[in-house]
Backbone as CSV, one residue per row, in Angstrom:
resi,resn,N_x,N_y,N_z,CA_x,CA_y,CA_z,C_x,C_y,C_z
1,UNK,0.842,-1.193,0.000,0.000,0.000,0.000,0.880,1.248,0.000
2,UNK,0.712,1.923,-1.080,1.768,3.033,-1.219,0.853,4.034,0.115
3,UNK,1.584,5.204,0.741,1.327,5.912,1.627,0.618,6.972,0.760
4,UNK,-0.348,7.275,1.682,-1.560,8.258,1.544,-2.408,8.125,0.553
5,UNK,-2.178,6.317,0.094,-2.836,5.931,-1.081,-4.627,5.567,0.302
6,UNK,-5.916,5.466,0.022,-6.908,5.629,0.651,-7.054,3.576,0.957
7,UNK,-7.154,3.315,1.381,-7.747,1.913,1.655,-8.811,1.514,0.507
8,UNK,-8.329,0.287,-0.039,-9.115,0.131,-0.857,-10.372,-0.763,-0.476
9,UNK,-11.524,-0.965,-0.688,-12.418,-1.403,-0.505,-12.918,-2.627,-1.164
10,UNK,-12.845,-3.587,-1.665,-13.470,-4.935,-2.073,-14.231,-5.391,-2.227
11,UNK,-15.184,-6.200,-3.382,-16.646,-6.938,-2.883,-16.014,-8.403,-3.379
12,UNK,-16.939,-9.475,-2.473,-15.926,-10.736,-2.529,-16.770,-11.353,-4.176
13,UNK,-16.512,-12.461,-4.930,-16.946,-12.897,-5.987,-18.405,-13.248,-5.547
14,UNK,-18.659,-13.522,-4.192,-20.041,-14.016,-3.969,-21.393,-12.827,-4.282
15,UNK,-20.675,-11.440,-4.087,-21.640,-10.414,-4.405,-21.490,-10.206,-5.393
16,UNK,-21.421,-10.506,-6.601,-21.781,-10.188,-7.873,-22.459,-10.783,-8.464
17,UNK,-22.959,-10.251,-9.093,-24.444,-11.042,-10.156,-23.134,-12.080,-10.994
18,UNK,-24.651,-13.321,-10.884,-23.781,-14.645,-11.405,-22.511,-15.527,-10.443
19,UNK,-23.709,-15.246,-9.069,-22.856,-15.874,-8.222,-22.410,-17.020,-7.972
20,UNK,-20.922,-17.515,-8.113,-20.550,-19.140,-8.392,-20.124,-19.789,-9.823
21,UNK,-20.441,-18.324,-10.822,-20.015,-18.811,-12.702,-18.639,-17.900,-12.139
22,UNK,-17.880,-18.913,-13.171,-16.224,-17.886,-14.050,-16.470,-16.652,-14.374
23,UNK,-16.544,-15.891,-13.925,-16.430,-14.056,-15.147,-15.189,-13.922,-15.716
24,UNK,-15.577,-14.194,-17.098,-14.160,-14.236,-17.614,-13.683,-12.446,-17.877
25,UNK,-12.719,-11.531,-18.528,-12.517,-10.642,-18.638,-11.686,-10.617,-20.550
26,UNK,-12.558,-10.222,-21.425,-11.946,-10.394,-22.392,-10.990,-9.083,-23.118
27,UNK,-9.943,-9.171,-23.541,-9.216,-8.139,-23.626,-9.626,-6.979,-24.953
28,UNK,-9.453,-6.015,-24.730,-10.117,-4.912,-26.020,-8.916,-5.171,-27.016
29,UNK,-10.055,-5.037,-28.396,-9.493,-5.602,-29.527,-8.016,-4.980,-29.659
30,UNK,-8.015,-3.417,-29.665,-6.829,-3.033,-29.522,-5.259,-4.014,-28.990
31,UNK,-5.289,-4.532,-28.050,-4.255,-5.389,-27.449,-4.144,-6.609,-28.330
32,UNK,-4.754,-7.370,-28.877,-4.757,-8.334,-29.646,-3.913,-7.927,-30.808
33,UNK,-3.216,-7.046,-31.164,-2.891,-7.035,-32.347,-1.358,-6.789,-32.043
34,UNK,-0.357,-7.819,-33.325,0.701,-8.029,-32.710,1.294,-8.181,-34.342
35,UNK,2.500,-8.491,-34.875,3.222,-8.769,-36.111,2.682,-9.553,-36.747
36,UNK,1.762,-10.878,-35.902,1.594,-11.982,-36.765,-0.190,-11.061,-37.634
37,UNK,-0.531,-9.818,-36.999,-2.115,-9.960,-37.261,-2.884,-10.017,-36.413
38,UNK,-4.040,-9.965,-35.979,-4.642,-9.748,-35.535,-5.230,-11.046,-34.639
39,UNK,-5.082,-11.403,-33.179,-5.630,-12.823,-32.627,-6.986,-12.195,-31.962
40,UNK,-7.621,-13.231,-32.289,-9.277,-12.830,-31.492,-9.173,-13.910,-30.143
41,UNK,-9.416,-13.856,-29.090,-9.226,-14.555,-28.288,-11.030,-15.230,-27.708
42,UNK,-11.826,-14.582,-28.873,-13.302,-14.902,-28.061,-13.728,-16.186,-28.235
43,UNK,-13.635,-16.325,-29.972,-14.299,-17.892,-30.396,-13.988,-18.981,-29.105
44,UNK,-12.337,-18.589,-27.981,-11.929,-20.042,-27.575,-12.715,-19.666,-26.128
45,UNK,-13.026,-18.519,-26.134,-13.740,-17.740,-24.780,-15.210,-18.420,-24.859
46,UNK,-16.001,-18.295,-26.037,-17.367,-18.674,-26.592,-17.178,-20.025,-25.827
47,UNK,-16.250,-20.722,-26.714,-16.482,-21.805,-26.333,-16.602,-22.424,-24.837
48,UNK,-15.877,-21.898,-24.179,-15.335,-22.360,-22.814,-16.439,-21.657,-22.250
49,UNK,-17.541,-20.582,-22.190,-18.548,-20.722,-21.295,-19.732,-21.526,-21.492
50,UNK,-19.629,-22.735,-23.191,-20.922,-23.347,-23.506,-20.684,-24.269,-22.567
51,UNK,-18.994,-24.757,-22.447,-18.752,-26.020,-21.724,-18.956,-26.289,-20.371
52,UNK,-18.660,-24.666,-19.588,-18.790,-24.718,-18.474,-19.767,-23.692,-17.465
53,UNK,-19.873,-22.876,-18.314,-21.284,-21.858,-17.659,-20.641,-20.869,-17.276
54,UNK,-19.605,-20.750,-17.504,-18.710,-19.347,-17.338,-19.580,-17.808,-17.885
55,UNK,-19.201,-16.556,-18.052,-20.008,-15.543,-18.053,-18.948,-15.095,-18.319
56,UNK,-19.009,-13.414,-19.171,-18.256,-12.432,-19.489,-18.407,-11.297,-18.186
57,UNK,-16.862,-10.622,-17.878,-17.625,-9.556,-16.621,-18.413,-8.831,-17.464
58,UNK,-19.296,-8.202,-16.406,-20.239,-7.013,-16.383,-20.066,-6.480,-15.259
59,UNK,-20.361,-5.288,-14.946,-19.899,-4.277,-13.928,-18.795,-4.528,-12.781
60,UNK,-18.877,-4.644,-11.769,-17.622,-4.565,-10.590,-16.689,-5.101,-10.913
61,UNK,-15.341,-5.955,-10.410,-14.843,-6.856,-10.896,-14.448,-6.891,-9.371
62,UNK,-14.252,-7.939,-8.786,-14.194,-8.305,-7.699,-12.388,-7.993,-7.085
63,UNK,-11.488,-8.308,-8.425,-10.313,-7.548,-8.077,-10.002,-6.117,-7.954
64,UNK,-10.810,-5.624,-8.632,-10.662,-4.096,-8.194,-10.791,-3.245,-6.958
65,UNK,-10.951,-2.526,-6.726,-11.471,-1.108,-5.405,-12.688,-1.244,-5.845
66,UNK,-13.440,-0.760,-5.470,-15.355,-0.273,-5.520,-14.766,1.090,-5.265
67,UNK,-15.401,2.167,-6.368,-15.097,3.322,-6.405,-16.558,4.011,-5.908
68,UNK,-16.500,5.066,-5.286,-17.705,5.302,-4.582,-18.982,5.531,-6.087
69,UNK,-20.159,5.735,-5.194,-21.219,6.099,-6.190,-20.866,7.562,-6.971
70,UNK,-19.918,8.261,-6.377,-19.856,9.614,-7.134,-18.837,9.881,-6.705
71,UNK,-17.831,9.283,-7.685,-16.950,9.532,-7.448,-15.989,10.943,-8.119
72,UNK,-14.916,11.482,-7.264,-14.306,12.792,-7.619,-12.940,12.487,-8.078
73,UNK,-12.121,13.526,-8.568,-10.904,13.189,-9.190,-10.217,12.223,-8.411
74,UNK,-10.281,13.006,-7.258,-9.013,12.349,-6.027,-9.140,10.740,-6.095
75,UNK,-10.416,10.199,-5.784,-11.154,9.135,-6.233,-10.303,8.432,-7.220
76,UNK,-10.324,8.557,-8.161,-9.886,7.972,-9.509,-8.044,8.017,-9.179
77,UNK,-7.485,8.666,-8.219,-6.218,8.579,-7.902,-6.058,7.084,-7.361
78,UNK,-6.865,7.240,-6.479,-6.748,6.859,-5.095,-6.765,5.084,-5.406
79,UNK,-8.157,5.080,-6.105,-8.856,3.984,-6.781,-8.279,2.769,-8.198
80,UNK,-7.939,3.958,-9.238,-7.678,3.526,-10.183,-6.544,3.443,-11.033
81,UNK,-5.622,5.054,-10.390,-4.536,4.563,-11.490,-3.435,4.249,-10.439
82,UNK,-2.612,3.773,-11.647,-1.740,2.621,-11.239,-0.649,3.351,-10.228
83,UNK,0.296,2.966,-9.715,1.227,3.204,-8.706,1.833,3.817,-9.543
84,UNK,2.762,4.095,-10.534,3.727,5.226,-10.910,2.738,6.356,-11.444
85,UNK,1.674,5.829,-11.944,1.172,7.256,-11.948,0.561,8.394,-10.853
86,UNK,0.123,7.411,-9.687,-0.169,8.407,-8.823,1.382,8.718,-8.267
87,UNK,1.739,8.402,-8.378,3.590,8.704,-7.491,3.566,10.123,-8.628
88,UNK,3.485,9.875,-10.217,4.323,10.790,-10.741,3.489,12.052,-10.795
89,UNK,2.481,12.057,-10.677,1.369,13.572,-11.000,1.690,14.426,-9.484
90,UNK,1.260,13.215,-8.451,1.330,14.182,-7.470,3.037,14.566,-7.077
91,UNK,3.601,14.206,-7.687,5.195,14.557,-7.777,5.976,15.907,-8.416
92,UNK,5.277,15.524,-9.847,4.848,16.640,-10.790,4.563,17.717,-10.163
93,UNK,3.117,17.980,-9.792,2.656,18.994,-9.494,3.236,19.677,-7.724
94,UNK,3.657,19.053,-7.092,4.459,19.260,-5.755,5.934,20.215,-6.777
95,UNK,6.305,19.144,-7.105,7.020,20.043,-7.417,7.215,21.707,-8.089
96,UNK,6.398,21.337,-9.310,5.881,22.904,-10.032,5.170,23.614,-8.693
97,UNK,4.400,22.949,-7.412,4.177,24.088,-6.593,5.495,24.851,-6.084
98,UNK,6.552,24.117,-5.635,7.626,24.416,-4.506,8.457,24.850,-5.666
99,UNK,8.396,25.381,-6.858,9.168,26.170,-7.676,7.994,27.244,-7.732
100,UNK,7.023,27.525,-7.267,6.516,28.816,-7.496,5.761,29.147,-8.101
101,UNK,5.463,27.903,-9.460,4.025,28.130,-9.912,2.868,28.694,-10.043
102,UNK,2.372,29.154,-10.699,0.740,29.805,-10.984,-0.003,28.420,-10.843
103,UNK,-0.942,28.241,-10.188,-2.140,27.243,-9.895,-2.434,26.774,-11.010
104,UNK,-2.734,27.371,-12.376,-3.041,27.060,-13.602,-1.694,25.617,-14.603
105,UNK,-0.991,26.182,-13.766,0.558,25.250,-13.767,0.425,24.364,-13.272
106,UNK,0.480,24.539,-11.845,0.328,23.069,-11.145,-0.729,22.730,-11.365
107,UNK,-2.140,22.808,-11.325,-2.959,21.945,-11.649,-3.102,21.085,-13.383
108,UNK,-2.104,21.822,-14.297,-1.855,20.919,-15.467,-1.195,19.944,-15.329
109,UNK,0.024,19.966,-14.219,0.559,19.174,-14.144,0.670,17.634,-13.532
110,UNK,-0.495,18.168,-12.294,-1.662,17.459,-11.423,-2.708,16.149,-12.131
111,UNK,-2.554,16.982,-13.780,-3.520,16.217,-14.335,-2.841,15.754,-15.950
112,UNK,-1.683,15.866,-16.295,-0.590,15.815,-17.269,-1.034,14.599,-18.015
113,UNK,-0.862,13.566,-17.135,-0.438,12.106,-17.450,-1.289,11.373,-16.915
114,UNK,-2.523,11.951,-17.049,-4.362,11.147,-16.557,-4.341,9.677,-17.592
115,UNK,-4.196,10.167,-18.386,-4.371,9.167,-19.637,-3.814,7.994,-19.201
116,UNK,-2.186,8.045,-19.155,-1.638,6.819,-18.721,-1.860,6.224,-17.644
117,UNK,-2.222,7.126,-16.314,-2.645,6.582,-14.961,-3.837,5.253,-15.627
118,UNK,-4.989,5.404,-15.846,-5.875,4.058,-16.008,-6.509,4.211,-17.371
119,UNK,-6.176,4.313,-18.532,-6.755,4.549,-19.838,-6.069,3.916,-20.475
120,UNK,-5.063,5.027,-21.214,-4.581,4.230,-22.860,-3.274,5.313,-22.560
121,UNK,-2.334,4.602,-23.228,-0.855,5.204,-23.136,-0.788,6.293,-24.825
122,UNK,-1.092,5.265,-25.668,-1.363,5.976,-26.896,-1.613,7.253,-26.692
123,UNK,-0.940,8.516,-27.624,-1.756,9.787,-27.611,-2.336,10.219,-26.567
124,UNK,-1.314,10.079,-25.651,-2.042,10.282,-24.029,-2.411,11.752,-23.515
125,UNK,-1.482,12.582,-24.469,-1.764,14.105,-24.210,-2.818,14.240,-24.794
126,UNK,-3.165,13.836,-25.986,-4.583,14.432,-27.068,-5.734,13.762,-25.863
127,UNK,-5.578,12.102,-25.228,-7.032,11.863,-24.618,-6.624,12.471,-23.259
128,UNK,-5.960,12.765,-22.461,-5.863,13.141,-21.268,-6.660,14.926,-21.830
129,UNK,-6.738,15.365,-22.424,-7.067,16.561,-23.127,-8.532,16.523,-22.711
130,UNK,-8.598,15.652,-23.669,-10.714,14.970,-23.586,-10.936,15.004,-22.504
131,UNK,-10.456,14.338,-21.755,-11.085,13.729,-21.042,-11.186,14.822,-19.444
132,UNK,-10.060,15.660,-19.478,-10.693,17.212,-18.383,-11.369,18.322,-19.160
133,UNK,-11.258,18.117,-20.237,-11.491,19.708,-21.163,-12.809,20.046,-20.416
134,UNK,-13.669,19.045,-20.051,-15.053,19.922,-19.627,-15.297,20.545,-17.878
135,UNK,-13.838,19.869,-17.311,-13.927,20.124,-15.973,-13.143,20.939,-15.702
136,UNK,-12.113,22.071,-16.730,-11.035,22.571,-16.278,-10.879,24.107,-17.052
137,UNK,-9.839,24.518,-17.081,-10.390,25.871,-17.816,-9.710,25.481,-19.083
138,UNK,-9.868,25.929,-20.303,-9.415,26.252,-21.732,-7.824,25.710,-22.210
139,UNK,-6.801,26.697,-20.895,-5.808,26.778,-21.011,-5.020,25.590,-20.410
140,UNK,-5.515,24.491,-19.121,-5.447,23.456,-18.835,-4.837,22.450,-19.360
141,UNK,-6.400,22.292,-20.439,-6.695,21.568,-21.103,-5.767,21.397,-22.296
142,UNK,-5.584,22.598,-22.526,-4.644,22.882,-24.208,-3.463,22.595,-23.858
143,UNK,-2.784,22.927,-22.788,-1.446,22.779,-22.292,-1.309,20.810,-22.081
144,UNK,-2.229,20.133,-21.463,-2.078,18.903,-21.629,-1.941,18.601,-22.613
145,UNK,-2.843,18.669,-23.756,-2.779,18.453,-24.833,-1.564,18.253,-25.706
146,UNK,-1.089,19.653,-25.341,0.710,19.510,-26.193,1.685,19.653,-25.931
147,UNK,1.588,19.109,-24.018,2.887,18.858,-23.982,3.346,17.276,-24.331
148,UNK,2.497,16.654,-25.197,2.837,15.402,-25.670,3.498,15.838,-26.453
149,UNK,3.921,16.454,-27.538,4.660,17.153,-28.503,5.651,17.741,-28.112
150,UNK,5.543,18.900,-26.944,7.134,19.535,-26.766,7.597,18.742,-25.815
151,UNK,7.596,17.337,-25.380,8.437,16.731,-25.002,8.991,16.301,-25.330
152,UNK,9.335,15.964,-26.926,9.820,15.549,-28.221,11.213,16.927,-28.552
153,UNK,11.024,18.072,-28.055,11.612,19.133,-28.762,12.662,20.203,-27.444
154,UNK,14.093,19.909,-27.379,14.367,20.630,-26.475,14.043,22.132,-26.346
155,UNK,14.109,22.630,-25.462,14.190,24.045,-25.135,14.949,24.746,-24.151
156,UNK,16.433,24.783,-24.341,16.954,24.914,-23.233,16.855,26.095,-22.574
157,UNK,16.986,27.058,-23.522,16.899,28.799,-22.429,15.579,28.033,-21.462
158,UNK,14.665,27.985,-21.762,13.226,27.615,-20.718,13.811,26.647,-19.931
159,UNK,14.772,25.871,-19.812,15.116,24.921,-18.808,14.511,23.195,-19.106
160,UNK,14.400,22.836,-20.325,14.192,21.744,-20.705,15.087,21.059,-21.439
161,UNK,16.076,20.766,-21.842,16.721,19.389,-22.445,16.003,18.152,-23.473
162,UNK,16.330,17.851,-24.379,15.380,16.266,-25.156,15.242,15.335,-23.737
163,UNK,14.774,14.187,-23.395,14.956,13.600,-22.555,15.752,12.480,-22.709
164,UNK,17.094,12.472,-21.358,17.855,11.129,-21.539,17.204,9.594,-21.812
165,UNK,15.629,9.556,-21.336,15.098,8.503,-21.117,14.624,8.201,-22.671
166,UNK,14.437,9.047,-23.520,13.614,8.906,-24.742,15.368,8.721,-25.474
167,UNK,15.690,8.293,-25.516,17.443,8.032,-25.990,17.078,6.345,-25.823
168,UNK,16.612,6.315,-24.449,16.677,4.727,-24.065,15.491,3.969,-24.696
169,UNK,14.293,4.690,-24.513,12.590,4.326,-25.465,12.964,4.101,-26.701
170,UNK,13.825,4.724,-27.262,13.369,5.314,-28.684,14.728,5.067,-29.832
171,UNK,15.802,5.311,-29.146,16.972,5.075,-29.703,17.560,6.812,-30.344
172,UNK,18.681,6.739,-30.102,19.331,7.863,-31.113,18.673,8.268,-32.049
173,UNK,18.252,9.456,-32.815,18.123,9.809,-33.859,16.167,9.760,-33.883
174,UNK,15.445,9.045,-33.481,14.163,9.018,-33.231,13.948,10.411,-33.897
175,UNK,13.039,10.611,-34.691,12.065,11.676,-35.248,10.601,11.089,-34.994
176,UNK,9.844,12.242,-34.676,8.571,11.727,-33.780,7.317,12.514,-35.205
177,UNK,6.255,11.489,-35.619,5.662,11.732,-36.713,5.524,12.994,-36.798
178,UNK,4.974,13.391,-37.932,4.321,14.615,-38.648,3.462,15.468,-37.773
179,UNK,2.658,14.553,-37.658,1.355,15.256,-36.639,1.794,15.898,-35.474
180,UNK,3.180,15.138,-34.534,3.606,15.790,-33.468,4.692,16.911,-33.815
181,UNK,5.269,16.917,-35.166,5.987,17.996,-35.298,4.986,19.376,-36.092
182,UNK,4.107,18.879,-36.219,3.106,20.308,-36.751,2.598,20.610,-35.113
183,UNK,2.202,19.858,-34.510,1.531,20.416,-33.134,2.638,20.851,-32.247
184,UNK,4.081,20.548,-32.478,5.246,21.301,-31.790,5.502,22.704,-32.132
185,UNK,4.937,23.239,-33.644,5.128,24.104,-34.363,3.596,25.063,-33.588
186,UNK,2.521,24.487,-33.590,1.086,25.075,-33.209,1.796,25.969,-31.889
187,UNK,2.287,25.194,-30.815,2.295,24.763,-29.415,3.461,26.414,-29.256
188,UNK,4.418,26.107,-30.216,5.541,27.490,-29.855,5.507,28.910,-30.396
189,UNK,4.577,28.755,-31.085,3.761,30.180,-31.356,2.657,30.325,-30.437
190,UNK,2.114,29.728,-29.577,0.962,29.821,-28.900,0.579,30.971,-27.749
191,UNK,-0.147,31.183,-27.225,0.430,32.221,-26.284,0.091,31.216,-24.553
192,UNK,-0.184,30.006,-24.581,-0.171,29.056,-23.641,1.127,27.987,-23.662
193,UNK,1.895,28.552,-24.518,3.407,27.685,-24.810,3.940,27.962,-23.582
194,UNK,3.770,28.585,-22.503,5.024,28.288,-21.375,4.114,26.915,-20.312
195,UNK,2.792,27.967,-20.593,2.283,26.964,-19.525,2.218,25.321,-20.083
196,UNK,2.294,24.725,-21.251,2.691,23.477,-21.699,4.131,23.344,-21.939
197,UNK,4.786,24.296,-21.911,6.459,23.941,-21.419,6.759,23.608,-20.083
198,UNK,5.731,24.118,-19.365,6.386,23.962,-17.836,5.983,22.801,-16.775
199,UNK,5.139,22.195,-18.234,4.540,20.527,-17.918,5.640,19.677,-18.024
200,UNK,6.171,20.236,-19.553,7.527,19.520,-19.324,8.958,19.441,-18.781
201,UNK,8.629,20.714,-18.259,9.829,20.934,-17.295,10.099,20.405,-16.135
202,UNK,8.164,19.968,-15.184,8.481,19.846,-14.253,8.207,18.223,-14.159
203,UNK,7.823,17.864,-15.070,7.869,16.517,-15.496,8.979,15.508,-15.859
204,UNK,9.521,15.834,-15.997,11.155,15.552,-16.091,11.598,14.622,-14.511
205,UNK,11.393,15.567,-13.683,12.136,15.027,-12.688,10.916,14.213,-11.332
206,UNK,10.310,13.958,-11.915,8.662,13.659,-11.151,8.897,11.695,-11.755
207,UNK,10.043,10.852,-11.221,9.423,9.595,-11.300,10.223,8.529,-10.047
208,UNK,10.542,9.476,-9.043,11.064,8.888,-7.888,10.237,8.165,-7.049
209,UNK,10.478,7.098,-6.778,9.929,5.936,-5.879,9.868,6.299,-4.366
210,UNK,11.082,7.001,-3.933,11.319,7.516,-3.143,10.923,8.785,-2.405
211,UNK,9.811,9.542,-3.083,9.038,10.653,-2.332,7.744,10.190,-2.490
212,UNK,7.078,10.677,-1.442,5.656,10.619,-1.399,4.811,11.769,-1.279
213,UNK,3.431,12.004,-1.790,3.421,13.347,-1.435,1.815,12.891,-1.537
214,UNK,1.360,13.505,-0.462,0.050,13.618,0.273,-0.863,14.255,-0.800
215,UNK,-1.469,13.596,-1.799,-2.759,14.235,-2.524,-3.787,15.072,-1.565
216,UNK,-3.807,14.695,-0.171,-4.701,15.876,0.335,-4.329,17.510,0.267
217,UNK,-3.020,17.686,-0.218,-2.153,18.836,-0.137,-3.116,20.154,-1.595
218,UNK,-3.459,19.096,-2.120,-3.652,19.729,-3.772,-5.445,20.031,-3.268
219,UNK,-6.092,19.397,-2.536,-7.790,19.518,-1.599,-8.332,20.773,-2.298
220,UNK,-7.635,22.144,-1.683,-8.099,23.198,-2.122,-7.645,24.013,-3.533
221,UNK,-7.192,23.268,-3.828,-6.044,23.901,-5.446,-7.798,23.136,-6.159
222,UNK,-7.794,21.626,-5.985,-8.714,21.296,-7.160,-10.077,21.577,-7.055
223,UNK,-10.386,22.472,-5.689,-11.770,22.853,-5.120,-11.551,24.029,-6.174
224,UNK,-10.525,24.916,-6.650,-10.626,26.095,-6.815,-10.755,25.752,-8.638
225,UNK,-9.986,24.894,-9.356,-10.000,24.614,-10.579,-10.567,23.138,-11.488
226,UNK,-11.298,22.504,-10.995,-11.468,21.191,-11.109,-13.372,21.828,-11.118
227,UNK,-14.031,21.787,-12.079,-15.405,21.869,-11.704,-16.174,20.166,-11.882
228,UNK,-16.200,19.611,-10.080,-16.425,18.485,-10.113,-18.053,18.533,-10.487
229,UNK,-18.579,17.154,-11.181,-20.024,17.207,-11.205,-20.376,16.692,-9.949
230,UNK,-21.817,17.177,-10.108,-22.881,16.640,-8.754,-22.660,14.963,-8.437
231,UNK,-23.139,14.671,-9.967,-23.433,13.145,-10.089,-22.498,12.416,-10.229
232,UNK,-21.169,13.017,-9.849,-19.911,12.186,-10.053,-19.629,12.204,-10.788
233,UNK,-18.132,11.930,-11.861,-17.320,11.809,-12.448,-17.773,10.554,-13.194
234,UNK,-18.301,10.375,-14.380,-18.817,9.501,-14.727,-20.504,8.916,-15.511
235,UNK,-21.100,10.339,-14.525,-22.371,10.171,-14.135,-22.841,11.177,-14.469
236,UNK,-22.081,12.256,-15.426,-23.206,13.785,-15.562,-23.410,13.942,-16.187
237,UNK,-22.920,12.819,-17.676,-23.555,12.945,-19.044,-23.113,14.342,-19.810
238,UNK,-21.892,14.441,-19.673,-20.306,15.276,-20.284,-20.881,14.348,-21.660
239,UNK,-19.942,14.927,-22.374,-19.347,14.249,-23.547,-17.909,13.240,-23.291
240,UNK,-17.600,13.145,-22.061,-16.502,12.343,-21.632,-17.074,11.350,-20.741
241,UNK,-18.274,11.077,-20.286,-18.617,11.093,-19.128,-18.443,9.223,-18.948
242,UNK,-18.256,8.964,-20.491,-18.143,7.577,-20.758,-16.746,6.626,-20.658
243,UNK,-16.183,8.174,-20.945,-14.192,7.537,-20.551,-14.191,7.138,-18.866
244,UNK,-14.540,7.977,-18.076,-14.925,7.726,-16.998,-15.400,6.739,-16.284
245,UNK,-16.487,6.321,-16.897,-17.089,5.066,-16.541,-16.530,3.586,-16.783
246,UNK,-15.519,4.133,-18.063,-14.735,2.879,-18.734,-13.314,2.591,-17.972
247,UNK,-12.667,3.994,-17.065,-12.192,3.616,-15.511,-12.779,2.751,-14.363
248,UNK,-13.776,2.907,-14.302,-14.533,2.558,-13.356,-15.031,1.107,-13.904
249,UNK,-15.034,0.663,-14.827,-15.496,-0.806,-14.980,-14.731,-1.263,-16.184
250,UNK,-13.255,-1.364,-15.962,-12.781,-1.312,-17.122,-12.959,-2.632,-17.953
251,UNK,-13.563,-3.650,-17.183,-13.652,-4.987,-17.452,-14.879,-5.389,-18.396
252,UNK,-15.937,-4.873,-18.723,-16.752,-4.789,-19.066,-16.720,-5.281,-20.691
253,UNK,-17.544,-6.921,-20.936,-17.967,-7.348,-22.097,-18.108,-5.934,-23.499
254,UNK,-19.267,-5.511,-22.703,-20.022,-4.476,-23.498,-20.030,-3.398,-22.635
């Protein structure tokens, strides 16, 4: 249990609908696809619940947390994403505070790398984008968005460097597609280019195992910029409101 991570909560296999069948968990098509082509893993899935009465999940999954009925950002920390990502946001953004930051700063940074915490790694700046644009202000949002791009592009007067680690990802010489070098080009004419530079500035040094930092600290930062819904995160019928829910039950047949 990482520290100041919340106790997680459990329901045993006996409380779920279809109590006593297999719930199997089948993987999204996306992952199936590999050099050889494309493997479907259902036909052998089909089969194996005619034989034995097995079931596909539907809602909870008994390994998970139970995330409350309305649930809030902190929630989805606490709950859902994985251990380096809650280590690295609230790291991130600690840090951009204790350098002095504008709130508009740290709370981008707070929320940088949402995507990868429990979603999709892919294009994580464009969906981490989506997926606050309706809870955050304009400039937030846009700054997540592209600092997937100027992390690709040094800037040293601003205090950024290429990254040593993308040397090791990627190899020497790596050129990063089209699309991210036109949105590197959007991003440095912008007039929100520092505040998505300073995602990557303070992102850089945000992946130590070794600090911990109390998400209750950020309480009133996301009271002030975070417009949570009534009905929970999930539940207010956003135009995102479905990415949300697909945290919250990521297991789900259909």
């Amino acid at each position: 249990m990482i520290p100041y991570r919340k106790e997680p909560v459990f329901i045993t296999a006996e409380q779920c609908p279809q109590a006593g069948r297999e719930r199997m968990t089948l993987p999204q098509p996306v992952a199936n696809y590999s050099a050889e082509g494309y493997t479907d893993p259902e036909p052998a899935m089909l089969e194996h619940m005619r034989k034995t009465g097995a079931v596909f999940m539907m809602g909870q999954n008994p390994k998970l947390p139970v995330m409350p009925k309305k649930p809030t950002l902190l929630d989805f920390f606490h709950y859902r994403f994985c251990d380096i990502a809650f280590r690295h946001l609230l790291q991130s953004a600690k840090h951009a505070m204790d350098a002095g930051c504008n709130e508009t700063v740290i709370m981008a940074c707070l929320l940088h790398d949402i995507s990868n915490g429990a979603f999709l790694r892919t294009d994580h700046g464009y969906w981490g984008a989506q997926m606050v644009a309706p809870y955050v202000s304009e400039e937030v949002s846009w700054a997540i968005k592209y600092h997937q791009a100027l992390r690709y592009f040094a800037d040293e007067p601003a205090g950024f460097k290429y990254p040593e680690a993308y040397l090791q990802f990627f190899g020497p010489g790596y050129e990063p597609p089209e699309y991210i070098q036109q949105a590197y080009r959007e991003a440095r004419n912008h007039k929100w280019y520092m505040t998505s530079r300073l995602i990557t500035i303070h992102d850089i040094y945000s992946f130590r195992d070794d600090i911990e930092v109390d998400p209750d600290i950020f309480t009133d930062l996301i009271g002030r910029h975070w417009k949570q819904p009534a009905e929970g995160l999930g539940f207010d019928n956003s135009p995102v409101a479905h990415i949300w829910r697909t945290m919250i039950w990521p297991n789900n047949f259909l």
